[in-house]
C-alpha positions as CSV (number, residue, x, y, z in Angstrom):
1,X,151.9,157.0,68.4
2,X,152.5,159.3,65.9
3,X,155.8,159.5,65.9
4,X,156.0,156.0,65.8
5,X,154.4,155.8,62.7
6,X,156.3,158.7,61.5
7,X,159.6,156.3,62.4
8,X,158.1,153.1,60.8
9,X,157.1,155.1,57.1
10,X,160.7,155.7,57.5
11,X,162.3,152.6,57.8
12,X,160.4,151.3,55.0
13,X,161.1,153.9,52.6
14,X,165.1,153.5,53.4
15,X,164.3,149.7,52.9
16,X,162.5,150.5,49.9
17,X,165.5,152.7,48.7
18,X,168.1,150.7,49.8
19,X,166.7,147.3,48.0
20,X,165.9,149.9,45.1
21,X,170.4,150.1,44.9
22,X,170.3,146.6,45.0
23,X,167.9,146.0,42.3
24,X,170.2,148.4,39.8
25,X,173.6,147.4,40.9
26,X,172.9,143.6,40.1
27,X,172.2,144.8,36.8
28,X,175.5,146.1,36.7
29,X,177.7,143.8,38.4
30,X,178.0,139.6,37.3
31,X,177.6,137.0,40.1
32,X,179.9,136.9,42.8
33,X,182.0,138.3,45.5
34,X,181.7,142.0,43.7
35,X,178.1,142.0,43.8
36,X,178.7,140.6,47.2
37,X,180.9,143.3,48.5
38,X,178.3,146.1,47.1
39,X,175.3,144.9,48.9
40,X,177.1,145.3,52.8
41,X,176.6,149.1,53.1
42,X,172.7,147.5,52.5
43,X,173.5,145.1,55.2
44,X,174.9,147.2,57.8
45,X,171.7,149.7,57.2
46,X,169.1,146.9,57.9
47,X,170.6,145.7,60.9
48,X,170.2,148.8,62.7
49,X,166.8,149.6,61.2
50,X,165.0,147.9,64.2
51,X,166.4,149.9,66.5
52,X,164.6,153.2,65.0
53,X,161.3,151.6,66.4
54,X,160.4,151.5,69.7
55,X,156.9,149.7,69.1
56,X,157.7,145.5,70.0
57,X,155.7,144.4,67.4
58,X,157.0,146.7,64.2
59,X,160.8,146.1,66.0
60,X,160.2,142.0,65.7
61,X,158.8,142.1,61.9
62,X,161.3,144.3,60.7
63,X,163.7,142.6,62.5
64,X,162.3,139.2,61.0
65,X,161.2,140.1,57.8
66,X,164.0,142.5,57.0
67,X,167.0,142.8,58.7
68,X,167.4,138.6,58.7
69,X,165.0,137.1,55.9
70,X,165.9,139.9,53.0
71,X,169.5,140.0,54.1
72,X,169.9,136.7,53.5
73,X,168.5,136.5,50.1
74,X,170.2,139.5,49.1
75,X,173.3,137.5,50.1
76,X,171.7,134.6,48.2
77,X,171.1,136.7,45.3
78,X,174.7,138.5,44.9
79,X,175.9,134.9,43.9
80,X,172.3,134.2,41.8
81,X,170.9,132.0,44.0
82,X,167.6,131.5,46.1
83,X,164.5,133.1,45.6
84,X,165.5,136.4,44.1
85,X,167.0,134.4,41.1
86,X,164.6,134.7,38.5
87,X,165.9,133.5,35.0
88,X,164.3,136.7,33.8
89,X,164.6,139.9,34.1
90,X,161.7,140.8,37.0
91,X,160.3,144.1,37.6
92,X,161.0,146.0,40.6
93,X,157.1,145.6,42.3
94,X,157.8,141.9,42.4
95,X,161.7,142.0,43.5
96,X,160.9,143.8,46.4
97,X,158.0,142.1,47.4
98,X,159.8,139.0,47.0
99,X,162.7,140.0,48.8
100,X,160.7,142.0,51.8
101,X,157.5,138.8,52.1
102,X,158.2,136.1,53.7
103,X,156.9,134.1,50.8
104,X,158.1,130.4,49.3
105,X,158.3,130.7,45.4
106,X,157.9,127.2,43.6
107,X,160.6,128.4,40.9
108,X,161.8,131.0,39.5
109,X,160.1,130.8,36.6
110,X,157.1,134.2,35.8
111,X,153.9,132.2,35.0
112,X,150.8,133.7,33.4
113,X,148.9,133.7,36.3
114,X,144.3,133.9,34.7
115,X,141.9,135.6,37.5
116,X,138.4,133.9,37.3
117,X,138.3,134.6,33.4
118,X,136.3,132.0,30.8
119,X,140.1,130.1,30.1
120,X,139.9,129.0,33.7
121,X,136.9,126.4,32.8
122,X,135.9,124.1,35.0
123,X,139.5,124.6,37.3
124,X,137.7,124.6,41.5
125,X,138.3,127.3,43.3
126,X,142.1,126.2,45.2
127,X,141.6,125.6,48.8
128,X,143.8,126.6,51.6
129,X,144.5,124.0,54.1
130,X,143.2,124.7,57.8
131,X,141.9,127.6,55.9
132,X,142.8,131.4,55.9
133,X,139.4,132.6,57.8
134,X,139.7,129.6,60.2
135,X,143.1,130.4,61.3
136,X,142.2,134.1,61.4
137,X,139.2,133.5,63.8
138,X,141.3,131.2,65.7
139,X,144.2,133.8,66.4
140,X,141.9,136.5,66.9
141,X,140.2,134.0,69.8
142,X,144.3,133.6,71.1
143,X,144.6,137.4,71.1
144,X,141.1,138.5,73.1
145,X,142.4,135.3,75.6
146,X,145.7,137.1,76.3
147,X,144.4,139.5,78.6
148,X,143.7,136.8,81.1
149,X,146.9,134.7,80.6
150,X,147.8,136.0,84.4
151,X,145.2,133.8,85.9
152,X,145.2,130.6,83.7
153,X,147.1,127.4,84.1
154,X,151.3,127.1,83.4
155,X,150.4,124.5,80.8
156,X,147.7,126.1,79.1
157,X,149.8,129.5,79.0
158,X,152.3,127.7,77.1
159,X,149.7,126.3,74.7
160,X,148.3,129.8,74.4
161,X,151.6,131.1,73.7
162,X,152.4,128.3,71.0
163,X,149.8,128.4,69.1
164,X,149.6,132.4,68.7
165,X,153.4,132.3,67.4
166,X,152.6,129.3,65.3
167,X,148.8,130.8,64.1
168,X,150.4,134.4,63.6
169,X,153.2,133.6,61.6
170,X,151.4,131.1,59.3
171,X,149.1,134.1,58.4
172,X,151.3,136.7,57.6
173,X,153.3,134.1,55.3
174,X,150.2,132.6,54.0
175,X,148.8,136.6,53.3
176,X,152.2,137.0,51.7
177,X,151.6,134.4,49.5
178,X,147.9,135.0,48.6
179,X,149.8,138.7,47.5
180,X,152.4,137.4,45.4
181,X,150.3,134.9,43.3
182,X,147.3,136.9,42.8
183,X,149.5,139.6,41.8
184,X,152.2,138.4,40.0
185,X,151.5,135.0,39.0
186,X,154.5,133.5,40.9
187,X,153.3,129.9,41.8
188,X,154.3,129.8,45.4
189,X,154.3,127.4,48.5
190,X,153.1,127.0,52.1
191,X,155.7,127.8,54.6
192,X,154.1,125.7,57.3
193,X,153.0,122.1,57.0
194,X,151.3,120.9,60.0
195,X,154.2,121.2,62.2
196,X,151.9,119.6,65.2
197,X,152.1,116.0,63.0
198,X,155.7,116.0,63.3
199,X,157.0,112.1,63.7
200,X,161.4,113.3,64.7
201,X,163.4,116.7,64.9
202,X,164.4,116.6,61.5
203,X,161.0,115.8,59.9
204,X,160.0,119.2,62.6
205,X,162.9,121.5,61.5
206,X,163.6,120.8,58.2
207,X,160.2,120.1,56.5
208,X,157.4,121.8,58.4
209,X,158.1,124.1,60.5
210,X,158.7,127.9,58.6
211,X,160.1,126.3,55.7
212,X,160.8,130.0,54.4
213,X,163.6,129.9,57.1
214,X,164.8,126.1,56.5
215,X,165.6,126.6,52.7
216,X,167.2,130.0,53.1
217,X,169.0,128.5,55.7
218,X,170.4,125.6,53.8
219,X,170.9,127.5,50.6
220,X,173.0,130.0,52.4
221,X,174.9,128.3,55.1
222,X,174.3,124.7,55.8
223,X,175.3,124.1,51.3
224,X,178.2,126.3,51.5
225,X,179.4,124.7,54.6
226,X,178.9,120.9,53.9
227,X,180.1,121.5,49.8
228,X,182.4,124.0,49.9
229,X,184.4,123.8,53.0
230,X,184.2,120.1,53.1
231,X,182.8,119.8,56.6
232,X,181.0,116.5,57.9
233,X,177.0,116.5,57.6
234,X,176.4,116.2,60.9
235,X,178.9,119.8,61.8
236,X,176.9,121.5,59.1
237,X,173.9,120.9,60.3
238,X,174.8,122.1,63.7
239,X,176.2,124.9,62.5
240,X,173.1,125.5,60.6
241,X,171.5,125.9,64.2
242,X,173.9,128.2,65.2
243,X,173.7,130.3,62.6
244,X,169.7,130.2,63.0
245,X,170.1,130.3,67.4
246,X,172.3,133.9,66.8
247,X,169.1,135.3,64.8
248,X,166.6,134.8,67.2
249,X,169.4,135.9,69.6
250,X,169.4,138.9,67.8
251,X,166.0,139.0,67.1
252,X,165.2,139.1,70.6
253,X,167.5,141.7,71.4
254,X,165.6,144.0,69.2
255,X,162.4,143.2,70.8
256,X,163.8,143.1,74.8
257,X,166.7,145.8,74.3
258,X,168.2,144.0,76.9
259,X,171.8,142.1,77.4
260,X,171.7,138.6,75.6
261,X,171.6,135.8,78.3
262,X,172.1,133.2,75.4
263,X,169.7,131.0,76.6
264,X,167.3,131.0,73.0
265,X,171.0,130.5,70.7
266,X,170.9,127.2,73.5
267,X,167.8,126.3,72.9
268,X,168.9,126.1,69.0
269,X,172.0,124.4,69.7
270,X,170.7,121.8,71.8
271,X,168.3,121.2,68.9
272,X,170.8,120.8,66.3
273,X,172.6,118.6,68.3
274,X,169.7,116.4,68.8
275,X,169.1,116.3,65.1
276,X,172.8,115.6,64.1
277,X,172.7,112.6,66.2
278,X,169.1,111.7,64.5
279,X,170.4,112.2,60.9
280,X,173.5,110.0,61.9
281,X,171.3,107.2,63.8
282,X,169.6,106.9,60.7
283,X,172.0,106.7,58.4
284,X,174.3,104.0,60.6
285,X,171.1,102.1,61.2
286,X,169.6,102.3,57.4
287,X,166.8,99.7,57.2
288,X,167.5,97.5,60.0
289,X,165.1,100.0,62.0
290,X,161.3,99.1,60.8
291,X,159.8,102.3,59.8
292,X,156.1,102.6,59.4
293,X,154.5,104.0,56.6
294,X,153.7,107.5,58.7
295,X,157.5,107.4,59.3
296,X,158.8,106.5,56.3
297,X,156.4,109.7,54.4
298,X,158.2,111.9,57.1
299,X,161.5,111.2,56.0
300,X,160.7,111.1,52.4
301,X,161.5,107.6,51.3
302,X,161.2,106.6,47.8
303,X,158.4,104.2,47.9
304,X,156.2,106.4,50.3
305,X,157.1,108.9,47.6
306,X,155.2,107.2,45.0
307,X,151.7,107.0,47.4
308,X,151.7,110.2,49.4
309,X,149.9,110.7,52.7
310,X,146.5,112.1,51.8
311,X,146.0,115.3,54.2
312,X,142.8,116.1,55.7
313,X,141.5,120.0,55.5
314,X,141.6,121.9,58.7
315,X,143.7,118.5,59.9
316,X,141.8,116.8,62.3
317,X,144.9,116.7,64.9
318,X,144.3,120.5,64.6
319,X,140.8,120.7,65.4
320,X,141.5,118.2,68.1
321,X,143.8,120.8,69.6
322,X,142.2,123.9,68.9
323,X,138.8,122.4,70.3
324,X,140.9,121.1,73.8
325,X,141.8,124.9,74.1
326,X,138.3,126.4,73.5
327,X,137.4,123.5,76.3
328,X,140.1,124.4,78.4
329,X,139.0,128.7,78.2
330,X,135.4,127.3,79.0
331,X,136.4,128.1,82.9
332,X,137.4,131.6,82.9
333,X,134.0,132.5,81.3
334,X,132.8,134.6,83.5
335,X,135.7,137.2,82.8
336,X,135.6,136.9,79.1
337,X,133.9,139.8,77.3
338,X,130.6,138.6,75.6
339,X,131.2,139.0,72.0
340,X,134.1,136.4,72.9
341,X,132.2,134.2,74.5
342,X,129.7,134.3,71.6
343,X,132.8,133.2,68.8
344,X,133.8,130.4,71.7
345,X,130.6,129.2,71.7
346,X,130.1,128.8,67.9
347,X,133.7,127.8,67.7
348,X,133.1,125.2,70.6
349,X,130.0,123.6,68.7
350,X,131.5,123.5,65.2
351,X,135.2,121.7,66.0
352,X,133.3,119.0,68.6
353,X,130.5,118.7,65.6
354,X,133.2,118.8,62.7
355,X,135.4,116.2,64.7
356,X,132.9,113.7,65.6
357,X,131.9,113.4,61.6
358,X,135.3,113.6,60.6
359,X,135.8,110.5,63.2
360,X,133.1,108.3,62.0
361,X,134.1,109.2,57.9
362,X,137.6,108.2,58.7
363,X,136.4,104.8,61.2
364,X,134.1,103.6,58.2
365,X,136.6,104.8,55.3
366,X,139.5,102.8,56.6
367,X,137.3,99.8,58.2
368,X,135.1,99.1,54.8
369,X,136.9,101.2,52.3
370,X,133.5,103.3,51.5
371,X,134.0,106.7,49.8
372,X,132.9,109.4,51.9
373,X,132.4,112.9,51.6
374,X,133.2,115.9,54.1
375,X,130.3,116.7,56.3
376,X,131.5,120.7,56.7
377,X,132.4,122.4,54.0
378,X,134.4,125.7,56.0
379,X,131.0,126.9,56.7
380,X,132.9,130.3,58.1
381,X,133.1,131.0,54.2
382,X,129.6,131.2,53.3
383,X,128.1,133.8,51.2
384,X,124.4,133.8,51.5
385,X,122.1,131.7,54.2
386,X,121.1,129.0,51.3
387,X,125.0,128.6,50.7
388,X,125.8,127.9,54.7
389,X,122.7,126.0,55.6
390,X,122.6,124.1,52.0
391,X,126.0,123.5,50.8
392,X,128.6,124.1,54.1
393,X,126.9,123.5,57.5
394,X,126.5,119.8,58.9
395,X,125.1,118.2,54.7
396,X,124.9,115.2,56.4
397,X,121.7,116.5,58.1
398,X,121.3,118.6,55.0
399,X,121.1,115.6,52.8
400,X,119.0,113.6,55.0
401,X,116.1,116.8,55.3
402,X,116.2,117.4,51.6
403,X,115.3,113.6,50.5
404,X,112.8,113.3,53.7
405,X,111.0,116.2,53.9
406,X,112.0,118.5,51.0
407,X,111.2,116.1,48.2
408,X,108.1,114.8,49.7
409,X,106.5,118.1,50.0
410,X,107.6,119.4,47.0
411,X,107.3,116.8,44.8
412,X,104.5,114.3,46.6
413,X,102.1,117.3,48.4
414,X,103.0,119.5,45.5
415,X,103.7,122.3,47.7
416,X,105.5,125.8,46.5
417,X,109.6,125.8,46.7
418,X,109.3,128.2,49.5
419,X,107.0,126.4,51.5
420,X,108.8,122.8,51.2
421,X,112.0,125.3,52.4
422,X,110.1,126.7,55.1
423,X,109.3,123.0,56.3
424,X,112.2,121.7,56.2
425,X,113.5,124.4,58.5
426,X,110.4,123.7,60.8
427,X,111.1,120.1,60.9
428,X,115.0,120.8,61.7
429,X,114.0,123.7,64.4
430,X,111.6,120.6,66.1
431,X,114.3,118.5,66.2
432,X,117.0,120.5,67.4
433,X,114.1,121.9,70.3
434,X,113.8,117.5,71.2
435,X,117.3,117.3,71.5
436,X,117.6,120.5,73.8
437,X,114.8,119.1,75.8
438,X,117.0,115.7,76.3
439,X,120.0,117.6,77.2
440,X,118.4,120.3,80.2
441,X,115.8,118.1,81.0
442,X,113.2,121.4,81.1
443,X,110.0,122.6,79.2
444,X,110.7,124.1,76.3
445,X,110.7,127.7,75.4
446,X,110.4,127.4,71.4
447,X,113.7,129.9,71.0
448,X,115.5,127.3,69.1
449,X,112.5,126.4,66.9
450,X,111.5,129.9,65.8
451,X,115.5,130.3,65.5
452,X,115.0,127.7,62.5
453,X,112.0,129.0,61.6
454,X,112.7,132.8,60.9
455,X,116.1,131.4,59.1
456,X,113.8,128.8,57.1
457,X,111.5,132.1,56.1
458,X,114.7,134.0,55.4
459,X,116.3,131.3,52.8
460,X,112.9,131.0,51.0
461,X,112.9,134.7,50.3
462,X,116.3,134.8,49.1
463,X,115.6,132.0,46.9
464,X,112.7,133.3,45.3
465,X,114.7,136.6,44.9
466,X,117.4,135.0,43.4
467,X,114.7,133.0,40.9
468,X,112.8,136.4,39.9
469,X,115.7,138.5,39.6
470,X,118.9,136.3,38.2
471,X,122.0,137.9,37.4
472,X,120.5,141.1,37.0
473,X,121.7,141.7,41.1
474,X,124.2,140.0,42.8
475,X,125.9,141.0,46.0
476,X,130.0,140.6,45.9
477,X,131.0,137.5,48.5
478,X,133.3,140.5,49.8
479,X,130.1,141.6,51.4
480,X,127.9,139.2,51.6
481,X,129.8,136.8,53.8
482,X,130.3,139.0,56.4
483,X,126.8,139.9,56.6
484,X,125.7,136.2,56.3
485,X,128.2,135.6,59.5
486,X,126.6,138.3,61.4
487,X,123.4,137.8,60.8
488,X,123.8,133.8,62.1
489,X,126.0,135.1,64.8
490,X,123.7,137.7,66.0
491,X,120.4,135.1,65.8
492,X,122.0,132.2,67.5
493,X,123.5,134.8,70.4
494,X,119.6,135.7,70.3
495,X,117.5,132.5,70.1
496,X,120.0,129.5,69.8
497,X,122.4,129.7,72.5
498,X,120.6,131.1,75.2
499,X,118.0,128.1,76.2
500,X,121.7,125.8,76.4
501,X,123.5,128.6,78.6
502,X,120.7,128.9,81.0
C-alpha cells in the first residue's frame, strides 16, 4: 500500500511538472503546429503514466482524467482552443486545475466570483440538481451493495453497475466543479444532464451524457474532421466514435492489463453508426415527422428554445429509479450489514414519500394549473432539528400542524412557544402511532410517539436557546448537519423503525 502511494505522489508531481513545461512554453511559442510539436514529449509521458500504478482505481482516473481528458485540451490549447483558452493571462493554480478536473467552464472569461459577503444581497443560495449529498448517499448505498452482487439478479447487477459508473462520475465532475468556482470564480457547467430522460442516441451522446467528453470531442476531432478535411457529417460523426471507442479501449487496457478484444471500440462504433443514420433520418425527413414538444426540447429546436422544459430537482424519473432499486435490495436484507439497512430504510421511506407528493403536485399543477410548492426541501441538508422538521421534511404536514395545532395553542390557549412546539410534536407522534396501528394491525407500543415526543422536547430547547442567546453562538452547518443526521438516524433506528420491522 505504501508503495502504492509512493507511485501515485509520483505520477502526479511528473504531471504537475510536465503541465508546469506546458504552461511556460505556450508563453513562448504562438498558436499552432510549433506549440503543437512541443507539447508530444508531454504526451508520450502521460500515456504511460497509468502503467506506474498497479491500484485499478488510481490506474482508471489517471488514465481518464489525465492521460485522455488533459491530453486532449493540451492539444486543444497548442492551437488556442477549448477550455484552456482563457483570453487572459491565468495563473498556474487554475491552468492546472483546469487542465487535470474534469470540469465544463461556461467561457473563458475570469469572473469575480463574491463568497456569502453583504454584495451578494438577497441572491438564494444555488441549488445543485439531484443534489450533491443525495447522489453521495446514493453511491455510497451502490458501493456497501457491491459485496453481494454475486447473489443478486442479472438485471439488477446491470442496474447496480449503471448507476455506480453514472453516480460516481457525476460526483467527481460535479466536486471538480464546486472546486473551480468557489475557488477561482470560473462560472462553470454540469457535465451530466439527466442522461436517464434521453428521447434518441444523439440527444444521449451529444447533450447529456459526460458532456466534458462530448465537447472536447467535437472541438478536437469531430470540427477538424467535418471543416477542415471536408468529410460528410455523417463520416465525422462516426469517426468521432472511433476516436472516443479507442479511449475506452485504451482505458480499459490500463485497468485489465490484458490483450484488447475490441469488443468496447464496437460497442462505440455501433453507436455512432446508429447515430449517423439518426442525424441523417432527420435531416432527410425535416418536418414531415411530427415531433412533440419533449422531442423537439431534445433536439434543440428554435421554438422549444424560446419555452424551455422546466426540470424538476432530484428528477422525479430519478427517484422513481433509485426507489425501484432500494425495493429491489429489500430481499437480500438479511445479509446486509445494519448500518446499511438503517440508510435503506430512511432512503426507502423518503423517495416512496417524496414521489407520491411530487405525483399529486405535478397531477393537480398540470390538470388545474394551481401553483404548487415542493413538499421536501433535500431534507438530508438540514442543519438543526427545527430546520429538518420545520422547513425540509414532509411541510405539507408541517403546514397543516402549524395552522391546526400550533397557532391554536399559541395564540387561542395562550400557551408558551415551547409548549405549543411540544404539542404539536405530540399530536404528530399520535398520528403517526394510528397509522402504525392501521398498517400491523397490533397494540401499540408508544415507540413512535415518544420518538416524536423527545424530538418535540428537543426542538423547543433549541428554540429557546436560539431566542436567549442570538448570534452570540452559532454552530457552523459544517458541523451541525452531520450531527442533526445522526442524531435522527440514530432515534428512528431506536424508536421509529423498529415497531414497522417487527
Amino acid at each position: 500500500m505504501s508503495s502504492e502511494l509512493i507511485s501515485f505522489v509520483k505520477v502526479i508531481l511528473i504531471s504537475m511538472a510536465s503541465l508546469l513545461y506546458c504552461y511556460f512554453i505556450a508563453q513562448k511559442l504562438s498558436k499552432g503546429k510549433f506549440r503543437l510539436l512541443s507539447f508530444v514529449p508531454v504526451f508520450s509521458i502521460f500515456v504511460v503514466l497509468p502503467l506506474y500504478i498497479s491500484s485499478t482505481f488510481l490506474s482508471s482516473n489517471i488514465a481518464f482524467f489525465i492521460t485522455w481528458l488533459t491530453t486532449f485540451k493540451l492539444v486543444l490549447f497548442s492551437f488556442n482552443l477549448g477550455p484552456l483558452a482563457f483570453d487572459s493571462k491565468v495563473s498556474f493554480t487554475l491552468f492546472a486545475s483546469i487542465a487535470f478536473l474534469p470540469t465544463r467552464i461556461k467561457h473563458n472569461k475570469i469572473a469575480k466570483y463574491v463568497q456569502n459577503h453583504d454584495d451578494l444581497g438577497n441572491d438564494p443560495h444555488p441549488k445543485l440538481p439531484l443534489s450533491l449529498p443525495a447522489k453521495v448517499v446514493v453511491f455510497a448505498m451502490l458501493v456497501m451493495g457491491k459485496r453481494h452482487l454475486e447473489i443478486m439478479d442479472p438485471i439488477a447487477k446491470l442496474y447496480v453497475n449503471c448507476a455506480t459508473l453514472y453516480f460516481y462520475l457525476d460526483i467527481t465532475m460535479s466536486l471538480s466543479n464546486v472546486f473551480v468556482r468557489s475557488r477561482f470564480g470560473v462560472e462553470v457547467r454540469q457535465s451530466f444532464d439527466e442522461p436517464y430522460l434521453a428521447t434518441s442516441l444523439q440527444n444521449f451522446w451529444g447533450r447529456r451524457w459526460n458532456r466534458s467528453v462530448s465537447e472536447t470531442l467535437h472541438t478536437a476531432v469531430y470540427q477538424p474532421v467535418r471543416y477542415e478535411i471536408g468529410v460528410p457529417r455523417w463520416m465525422a460523426v462516426v469517426i468521432v466514435f472511433v476516436v472516443s471507442g479507442l479511449m475506452h479501449e485504451l482505458l480499459l487496457y490500463y485497468i485489465i492489463r490484458a490483450i484488447p478484444t475490441w469488443e468496447v471500440t464496437w460497442f462505440f462504433v455501433v453507436h455512432g453508426l446508429c447515430v449517423a443514420v439518426e442525424i441523417e433520418l432527420k435531416r432527410a425527413l425535416g418536418k414531415r415527422i411530427k415531433h412533440s414538444k419533449t422531442a423537439k426540447y431534445a433536439q434543440n429546436q428554435e421554438e422549444v428554445d424560446k419555452e424551455p422544459r422546466p426540470k424538476i430537482p432530484l428528477n422525479l424519473p430519478a427517484k422513481v429509479v433509485i426507489f425501484v432499486m432500494l425495493i429491489m435490495g429489500k430481499k437480500y436484507y438479511e445479509i446486509v450489514d445494519p448500518i446499511a439497512k438503517l440508510c435503506m430504510n430512511c432512503a426507502t421511506l423518503y423517495f416512496y414519500l417524496d414521489m407520491i407528493m411530487c405525483l399529486s403536485n405535478v397531477f393537480v399543477r398540470s390538470r388545474f394549473g394551481v401553483e404548487v410548492s415542493r413538499p421536501f426541501d433535500e431534507p438530508y441538508l438540514a442543519t438543526s432539528l427545527q430546520n429538518f422538521w420545520g422547513r425540509r421534511w414532509n411541510r405539507l404536514v408541517s403546514e397543516t400542524l402549524h395552522n391546526a395545532v400550533y397557532q391554536p395553542v399559541r395564540y387561542e390557549v395562550g400557551g408558551p412557544r415551547w409548549m405549543a412546539v411540544v404539542v404539536v410534536f405530540v399530536v404528530s407522534g399520535l398520528m403517526h402511532e394510528l397509522l402504525l396501528y392501521y398498517i400491523i394491525r397490533a397494540i401499540p407500543t408508544w415507540e413512535v410517539t415518544w420518538f416524536f415526543v423527545i424530538h418535540g422536547l428537543c426542538v423547543a430547547v433549541e428554540i429557546e436557546l436560539k431566542r436567549a442567546l442570538g448570534k452570540r453562538w452559532q454552530i457552523h452547518w459544517v458541523v451541525s448537519g452531520p450531527l442533526t443526521m445522526a442524531f435522527l438516524v440514530a432515534t428512528a433506528h431506536w424508536l421509529f423503525f423498529p415497531p414497522l420491522l417487527r
